[in-house]
C-alpha positions in Angstrom: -4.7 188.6 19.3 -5.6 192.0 20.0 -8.8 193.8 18.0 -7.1 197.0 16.6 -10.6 198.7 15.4 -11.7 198.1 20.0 -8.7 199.5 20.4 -9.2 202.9 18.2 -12.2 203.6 19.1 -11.4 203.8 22.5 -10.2 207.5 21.4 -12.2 210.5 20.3 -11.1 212.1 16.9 -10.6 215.8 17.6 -9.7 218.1 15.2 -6.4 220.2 16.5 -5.4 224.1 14.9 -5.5 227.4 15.3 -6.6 230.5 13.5 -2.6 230.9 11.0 -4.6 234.4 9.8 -3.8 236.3 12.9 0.4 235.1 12.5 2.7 237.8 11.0 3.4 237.0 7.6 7.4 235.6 8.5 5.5 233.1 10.6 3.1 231.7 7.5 5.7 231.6 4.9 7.6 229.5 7.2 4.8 227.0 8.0 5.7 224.7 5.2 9.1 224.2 5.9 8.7 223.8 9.3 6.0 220.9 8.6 8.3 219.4 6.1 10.9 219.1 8.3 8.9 217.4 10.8 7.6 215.0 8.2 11.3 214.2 8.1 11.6 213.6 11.7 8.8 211.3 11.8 10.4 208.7 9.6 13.9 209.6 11.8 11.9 208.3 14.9 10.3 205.3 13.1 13.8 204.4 12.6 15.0 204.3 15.8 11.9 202.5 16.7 12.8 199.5 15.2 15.4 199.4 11.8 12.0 197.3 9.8 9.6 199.7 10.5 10.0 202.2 8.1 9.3 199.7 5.1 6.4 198.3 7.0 5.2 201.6 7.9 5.7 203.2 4.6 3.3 200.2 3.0 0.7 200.3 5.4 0.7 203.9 4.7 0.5 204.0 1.0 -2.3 201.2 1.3 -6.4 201.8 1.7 -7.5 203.9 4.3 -9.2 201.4 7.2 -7.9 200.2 10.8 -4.7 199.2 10.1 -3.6 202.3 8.4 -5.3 204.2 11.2 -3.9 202.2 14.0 0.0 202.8 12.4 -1.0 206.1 12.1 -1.2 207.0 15.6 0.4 204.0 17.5 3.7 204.7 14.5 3.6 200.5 14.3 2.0 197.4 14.8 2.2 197.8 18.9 -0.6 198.4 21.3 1.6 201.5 23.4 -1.2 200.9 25.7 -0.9 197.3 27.4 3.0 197.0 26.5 3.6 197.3 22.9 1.7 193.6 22.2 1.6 193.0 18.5 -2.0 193.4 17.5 -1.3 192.3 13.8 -0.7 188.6 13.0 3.2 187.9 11.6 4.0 191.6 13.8 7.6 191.0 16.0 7.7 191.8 19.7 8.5 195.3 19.8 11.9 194.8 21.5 13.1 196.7 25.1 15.9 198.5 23.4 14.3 199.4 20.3 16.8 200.0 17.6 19.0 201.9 19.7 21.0 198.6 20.6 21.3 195.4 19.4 18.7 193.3 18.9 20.1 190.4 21.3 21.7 192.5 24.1 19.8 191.9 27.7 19.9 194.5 30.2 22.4 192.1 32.4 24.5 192.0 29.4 24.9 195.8 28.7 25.6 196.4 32.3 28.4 193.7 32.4 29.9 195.8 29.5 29.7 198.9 31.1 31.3 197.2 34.0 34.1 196.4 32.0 34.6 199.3 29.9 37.0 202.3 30.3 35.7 205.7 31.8 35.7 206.7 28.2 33.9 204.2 26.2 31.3 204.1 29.2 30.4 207.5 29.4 29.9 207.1 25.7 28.2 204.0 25.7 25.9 206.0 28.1 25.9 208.8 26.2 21.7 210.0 25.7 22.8 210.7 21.9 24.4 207.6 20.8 23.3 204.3 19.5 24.8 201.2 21.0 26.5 198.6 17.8 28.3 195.4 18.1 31.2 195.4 16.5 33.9 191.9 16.4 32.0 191.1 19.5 32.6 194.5 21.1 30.0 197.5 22.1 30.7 200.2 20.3 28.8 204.0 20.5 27.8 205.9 17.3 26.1 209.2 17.8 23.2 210.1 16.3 24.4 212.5 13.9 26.3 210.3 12.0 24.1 207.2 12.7 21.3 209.7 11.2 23.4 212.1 9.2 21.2 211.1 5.9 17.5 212.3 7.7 19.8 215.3 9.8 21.0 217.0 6.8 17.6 216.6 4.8 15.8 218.3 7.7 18.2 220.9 8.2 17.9 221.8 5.0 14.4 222.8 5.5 15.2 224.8 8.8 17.1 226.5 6.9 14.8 227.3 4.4 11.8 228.5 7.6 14.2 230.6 8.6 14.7 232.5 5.2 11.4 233.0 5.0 10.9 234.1 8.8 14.0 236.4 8.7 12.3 239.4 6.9 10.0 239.9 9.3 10.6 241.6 12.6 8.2 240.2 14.7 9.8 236.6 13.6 13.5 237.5 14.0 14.5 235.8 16.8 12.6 232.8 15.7 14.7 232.5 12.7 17.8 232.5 14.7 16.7 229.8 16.6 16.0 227.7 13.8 19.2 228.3 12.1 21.0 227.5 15.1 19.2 224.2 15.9 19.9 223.2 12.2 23.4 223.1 13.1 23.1 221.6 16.1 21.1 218.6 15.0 23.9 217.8 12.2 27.1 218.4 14.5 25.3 216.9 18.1 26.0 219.6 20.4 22.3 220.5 21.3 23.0 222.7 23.9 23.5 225.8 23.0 20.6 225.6 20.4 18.3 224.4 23.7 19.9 227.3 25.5 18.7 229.4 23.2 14.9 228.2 22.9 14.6 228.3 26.4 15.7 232.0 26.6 13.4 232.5 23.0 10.4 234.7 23.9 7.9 237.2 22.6 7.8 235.0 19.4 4.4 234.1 17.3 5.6 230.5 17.3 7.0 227.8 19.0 9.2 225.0 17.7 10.5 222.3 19.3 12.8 219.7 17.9 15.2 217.1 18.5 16.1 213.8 20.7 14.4 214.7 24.3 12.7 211.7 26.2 14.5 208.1 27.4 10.7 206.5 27.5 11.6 204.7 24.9 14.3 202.8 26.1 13.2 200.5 28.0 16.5 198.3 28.5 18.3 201.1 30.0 16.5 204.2 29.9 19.5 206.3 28.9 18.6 206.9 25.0 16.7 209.6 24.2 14.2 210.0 20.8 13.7 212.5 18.5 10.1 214.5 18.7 9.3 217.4 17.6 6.1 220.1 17.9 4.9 223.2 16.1 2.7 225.9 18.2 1.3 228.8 17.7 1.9 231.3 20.9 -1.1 233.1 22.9 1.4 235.8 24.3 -1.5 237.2 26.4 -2.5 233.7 28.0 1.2 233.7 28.3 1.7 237.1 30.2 -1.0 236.1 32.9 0.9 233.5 34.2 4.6 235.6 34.8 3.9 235.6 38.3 4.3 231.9 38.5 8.0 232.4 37.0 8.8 235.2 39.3 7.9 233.3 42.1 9.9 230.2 41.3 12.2 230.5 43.8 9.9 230.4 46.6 8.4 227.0 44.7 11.6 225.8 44.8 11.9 226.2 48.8 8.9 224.0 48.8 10.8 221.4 47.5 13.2 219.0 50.0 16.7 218.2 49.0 17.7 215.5 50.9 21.8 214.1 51.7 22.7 216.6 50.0 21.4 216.9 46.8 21.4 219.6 44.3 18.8 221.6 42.2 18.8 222.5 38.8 17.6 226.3 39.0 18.9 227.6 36.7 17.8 231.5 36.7 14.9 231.6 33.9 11.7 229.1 33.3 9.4 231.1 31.5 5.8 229.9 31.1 4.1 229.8 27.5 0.6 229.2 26.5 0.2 227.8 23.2 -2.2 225.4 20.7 -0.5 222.4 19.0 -0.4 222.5 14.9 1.3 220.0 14.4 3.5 217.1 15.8 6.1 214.3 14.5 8.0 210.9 16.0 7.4 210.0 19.8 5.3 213.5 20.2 3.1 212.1 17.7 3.0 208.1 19.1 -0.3 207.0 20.8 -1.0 209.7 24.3 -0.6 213.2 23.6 0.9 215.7 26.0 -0.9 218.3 27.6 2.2 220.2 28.3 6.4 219.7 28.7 9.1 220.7 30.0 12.3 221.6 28.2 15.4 221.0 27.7 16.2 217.4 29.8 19.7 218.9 29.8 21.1 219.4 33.5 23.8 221.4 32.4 21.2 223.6 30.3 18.5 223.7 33.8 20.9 224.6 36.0 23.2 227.3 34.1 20.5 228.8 31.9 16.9 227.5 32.7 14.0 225.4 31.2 10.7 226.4 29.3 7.3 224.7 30.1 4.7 224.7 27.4 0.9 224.4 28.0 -0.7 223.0 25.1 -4.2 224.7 25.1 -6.3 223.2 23.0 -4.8 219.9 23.9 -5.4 220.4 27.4 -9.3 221.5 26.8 -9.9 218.6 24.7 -8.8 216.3 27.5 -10.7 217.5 29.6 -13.8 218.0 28.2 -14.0 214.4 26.5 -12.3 212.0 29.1 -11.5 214.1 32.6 -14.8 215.5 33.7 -16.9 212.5 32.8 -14.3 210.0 34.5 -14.1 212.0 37.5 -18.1 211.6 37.7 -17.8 207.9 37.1 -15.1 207.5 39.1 -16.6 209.2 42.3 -19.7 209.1 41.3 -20.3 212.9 42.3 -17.1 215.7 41.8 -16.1 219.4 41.4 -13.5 218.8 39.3 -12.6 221.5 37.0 -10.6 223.0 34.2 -9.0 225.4 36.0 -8.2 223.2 38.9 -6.9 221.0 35.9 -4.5 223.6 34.4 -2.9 224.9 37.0 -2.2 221.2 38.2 -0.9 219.9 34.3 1.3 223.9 34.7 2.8 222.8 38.3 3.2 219.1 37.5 6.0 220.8 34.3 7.3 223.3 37.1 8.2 220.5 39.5 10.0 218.8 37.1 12.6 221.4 37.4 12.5 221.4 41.1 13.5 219.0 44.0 17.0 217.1 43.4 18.4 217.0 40.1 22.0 216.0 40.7 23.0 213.9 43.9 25.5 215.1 46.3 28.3 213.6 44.1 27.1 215.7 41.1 25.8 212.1 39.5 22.4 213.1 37.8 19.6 211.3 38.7 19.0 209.4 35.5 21.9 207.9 35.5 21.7 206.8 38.9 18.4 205.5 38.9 18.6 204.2 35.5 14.9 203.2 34.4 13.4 203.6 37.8 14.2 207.0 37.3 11.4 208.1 34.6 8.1 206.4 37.4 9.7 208.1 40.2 10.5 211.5 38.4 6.8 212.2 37.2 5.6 210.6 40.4 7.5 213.3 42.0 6.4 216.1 39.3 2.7 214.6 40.1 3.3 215.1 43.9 5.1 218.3 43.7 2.4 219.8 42.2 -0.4 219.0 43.9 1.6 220.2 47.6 2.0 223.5 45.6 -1.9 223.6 44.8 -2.3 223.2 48.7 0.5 224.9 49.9 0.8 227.8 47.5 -2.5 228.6 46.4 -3.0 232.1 46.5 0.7 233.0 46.2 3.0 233.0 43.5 1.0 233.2 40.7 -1.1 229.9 41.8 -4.6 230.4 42.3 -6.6 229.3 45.3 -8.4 226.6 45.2 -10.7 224.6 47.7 -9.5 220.7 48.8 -12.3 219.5 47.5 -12.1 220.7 44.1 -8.1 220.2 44.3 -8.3 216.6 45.1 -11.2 215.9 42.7 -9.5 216.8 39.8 -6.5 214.9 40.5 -8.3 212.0 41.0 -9.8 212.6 37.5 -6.3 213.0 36.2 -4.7 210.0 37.8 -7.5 207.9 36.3 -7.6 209.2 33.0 -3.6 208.6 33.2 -3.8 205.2 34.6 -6.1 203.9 31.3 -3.4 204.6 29.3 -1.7 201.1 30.3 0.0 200.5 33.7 2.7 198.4 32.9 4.8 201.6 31.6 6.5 204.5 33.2 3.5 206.7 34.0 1.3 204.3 34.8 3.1 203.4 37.6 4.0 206.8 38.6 -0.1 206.7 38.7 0.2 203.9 40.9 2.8 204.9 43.1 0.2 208.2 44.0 -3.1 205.8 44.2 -1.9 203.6 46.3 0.1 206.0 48.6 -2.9 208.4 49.2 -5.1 204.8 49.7 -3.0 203.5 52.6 -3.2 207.3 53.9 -6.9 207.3 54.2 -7.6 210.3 52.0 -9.3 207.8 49.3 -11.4 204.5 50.1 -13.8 202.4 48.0 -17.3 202.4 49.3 -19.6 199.4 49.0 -20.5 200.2 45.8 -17.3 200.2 44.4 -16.5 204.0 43.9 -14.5 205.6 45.3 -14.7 208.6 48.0 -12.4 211.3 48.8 -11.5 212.8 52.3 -9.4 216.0 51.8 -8.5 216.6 55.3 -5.4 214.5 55.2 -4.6 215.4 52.2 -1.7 218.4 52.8 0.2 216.1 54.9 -0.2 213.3 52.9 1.0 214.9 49.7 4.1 216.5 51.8 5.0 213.2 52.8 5.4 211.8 49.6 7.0 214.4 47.9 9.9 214.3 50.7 9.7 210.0 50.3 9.9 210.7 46.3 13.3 213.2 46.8 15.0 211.1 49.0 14.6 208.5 46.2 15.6 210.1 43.8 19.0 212.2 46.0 20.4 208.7 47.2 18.4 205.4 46.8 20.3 202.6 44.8 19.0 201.0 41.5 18.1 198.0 43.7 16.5 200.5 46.5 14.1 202.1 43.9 13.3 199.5 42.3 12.0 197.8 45.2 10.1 201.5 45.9 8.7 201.1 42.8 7.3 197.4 43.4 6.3 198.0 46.8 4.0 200.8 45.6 2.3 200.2 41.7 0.2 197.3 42.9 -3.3 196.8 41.0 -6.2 196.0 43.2 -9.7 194.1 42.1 -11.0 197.5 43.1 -9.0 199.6 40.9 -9.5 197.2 38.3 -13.2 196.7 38.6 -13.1 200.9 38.4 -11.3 201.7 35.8 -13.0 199.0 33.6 -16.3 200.8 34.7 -14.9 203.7 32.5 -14.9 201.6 29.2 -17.7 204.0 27.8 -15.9 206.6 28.2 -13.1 207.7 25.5 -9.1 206.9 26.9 -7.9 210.0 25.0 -8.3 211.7 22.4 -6.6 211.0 18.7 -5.7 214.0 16.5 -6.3 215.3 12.8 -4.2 218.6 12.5 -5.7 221.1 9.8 -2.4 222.4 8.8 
């Protein structure tokens, strides 16, 4: 059995705000509400985690303060997130594959041999990102979630509602308010899209809000469901504004990107850029590793007809940095010229390229449901890929500052190693692995004798090219069988990488919030 407390402190407590004085008034009175209806998302997401959980989590909660309340606190159940949801407390049940979102004895195998014999109808629902899978008389049967929720929906639109009262008065908060009213009613009838529509065209605001079911991580049977999140910011409009060049040169990004048999992009017109510092986050946003930055809405009809908006979460992003990925990089290379900047501007291009390259195939199939859940390792291997060749390709155009190879592929050596301690046995970590192991075989890393390891940036621009275009022809035509096999052929874990990254054990994984608000 695990040791929860070893566990814990392998993460630095940092305190996470902003200064609220310097908001309009419309934005402070609707703080509260705004909170509160996160607080009711959070026990949403613990839901869909696993139907026992809230109970469980609701006691450990109420109990003394000490590990185990800590550890539930920020791993939101009994589950070590970072080696593959192992139960760390005796009498804990295997997190299962398919969470709550189908039921508890269906195998991948089995689900597939029921979409197989399903109409067009009930598979498209069945596969539906919004719906949770029953068994009914020995049948599958599709519920959406906002009458499978309709209970927690209505209790959180509620206080939406009530945010957007007390925004509405103010002028500097008006649009913000008609955002949230609109996602209230979105969340209760299911048809997100117009409400994400609208938050990605939302600008000029003195806060950012983001809520609702986004990312498939946590299906792991399928990787079709999506769970519910949700994130409250505080806009730097100025940080913001410096980095409109990057938006108005999307389109030559884009170009950078191949689109192989045929494939299709998602460009949809507008991806504006916002700078921002987390208050305060709820369900899978809040789970174990925090993001340094998203990109928004997952919505293929929403990217390619209206746009998507990528958020850089400031303070997040510094306290990464300055606690894990400048002393790893040093460990890890044992000299480095990582730095933030270099950082930033790869975290901003790896949420640009997720919005570039293929997003539907030549057949108009999108590429999670053709890839299934092979699609999450390739997709933010691509992102990964994608933005590093714009770092080296783009630097000193479109918005992207110039940067040396050195200092470019220092930093994301630091980032690939900070990423990979987070557990390599889930998505990410083998996108991490995929990118290690490619830019080993291509020479532009090697392990000395001492066991560090040593970077040669002079094959780096073609080697970063040629994975990218290996990545997109993945993802525009490659069976499920086909990427898997990618996949496998690529995550291996050598003694080397092994006997590094346990090197780093003095050295915090990530950091673990306290919010002031």
């Amino acid at each position: 059995m695990q040791d929860p407390a070893e566990i814990l402190s392998r993460f630095a407590l940092v305190e996470l705000g902003a200064d609220l004085e310097s908001l309009p008034p419309g934005a402070r009175a609707a703080l509260p509400q705004l909170k509160a209806a996160l607080d009711v998302l959070h026990g949403l997401y613990i839901r869909q985690l696993d139907e026992a959980l809230p109970a469980d989590y609701a006691r450990v909660m109420a109990g003394p303060a000490g590990t185990e309340r800590d550890f539930y606190e920020f791993f939101l159940g009994p589950w070590n997130g970072l080696d593959g949801d192992v139960p760390v407390f005796a009498g804990a049940r295997p997190r299962r594959p398919g969470a709550a979102l189908y039921p508890a004895d269906l195998s991948a195998s089995a689900l597939e041999a029921a979409l197989a014999a399903a109409s067009p109808a009930e598979r498209e629902a069945l596969e539906d990102h919004y719906t949770v899978v029953e068994r009914r008389e020995g049948k599958l049967h599709a519920v959406p979630y906002h009458v499978k929720y309709r209970e927690e929906l209505e209790a959180l639109a509620l206080h939406l509602r009530a945010a957007a009262s007390a925004a509405a008065g103010d002028p500097a908060c008006a649009g913000l308010a008609a955002y949230l009213e609109e996602r209230a009613a979105t969340l209760v009838s299911g048809d997100y899209r117009s409400a994400d529509a609208t938050w990605v065209r939302l600008r000029d605001t003195p806060l950012e809000f983001v809520i609702g079911p986004y990312e498939v991580y946590m299906d792991g049977l399928a990787g079709l469901k999506a769970a519910y999140e949700g994130m409250l910011f505080k806009v730097d409009s100025k940080a913001g504004a410096d980095l409109r060049a990057v938006e108005e040169g999307l389109v030559e990004l884009a170009a950078a990107f191949p689109l192989p048999l045929g494939s299709k992009p998602a460009l949809g017109g507008l991806a504006p850029i916002v700078v921002v510092d987390l208050l305060y986050s709820a369900g899978e946003a809040r789970q174990g590793v925090m993001a340094a930055a998203f990109n928004l809405p997952n919505d293929p009809w929403v990217r390619g007809n209206v746009g998507w908006k990528q958020v850089m979460i400031r303070n997040v992003m510094e306290a990464k940095f300055n606690m894990v990925g400048k002393p790893v990089a040093w460990e890890v290379l044992g000299k480095s010229q990582a730095s933030f900047r270099a950082f930033f501007s790869f975290v901003l291009l790896h949420e640009v390229s997720h919005g570039l390259g293929p997003a539907f195939r030549a057949d108009g199939t999108d590429l999670s449901r053709a890839l299934g859940s092979f699609y999450t390792p390739v997709e933010e291997a691509k992102a990964d890929t994608g933005a590093l060749h714009l770092m080296l390709a783009k630097g000193g155009r479109a918005g992207i500052p110039a940067f040396g190879e050195a200092e470019i592929l220092d930093s994301f050596v630091a980032g690939l190693f900070r990423s990979m301690r987070f557990g390599l046995g889930e998505a990410h970590g083998a996108a991490n692995l995929i990118e290690f192991n490619w830019y080993l075989e291509h020479g532009v890393l090697s392990w000395d004798k001492s066991g560090h390891l040593r970077s040669n940036p002079t094959g780096l621009a073609a080697a970063a090219a040629g994975l990218l275009e290996e990545l997109c022809r993945v993802e525009a035509g490659a069976t499920t069988p086909e990427a898997e096999a990618f996949v496998r052929r690529w995550k291996n874990v050598s003694p080397e990488l092994e006997a590094a990254i346990d090197r780093l054990s003095s050295i915090p994984t990530d950091i673990r919030p306290r919010f002031r608000l």
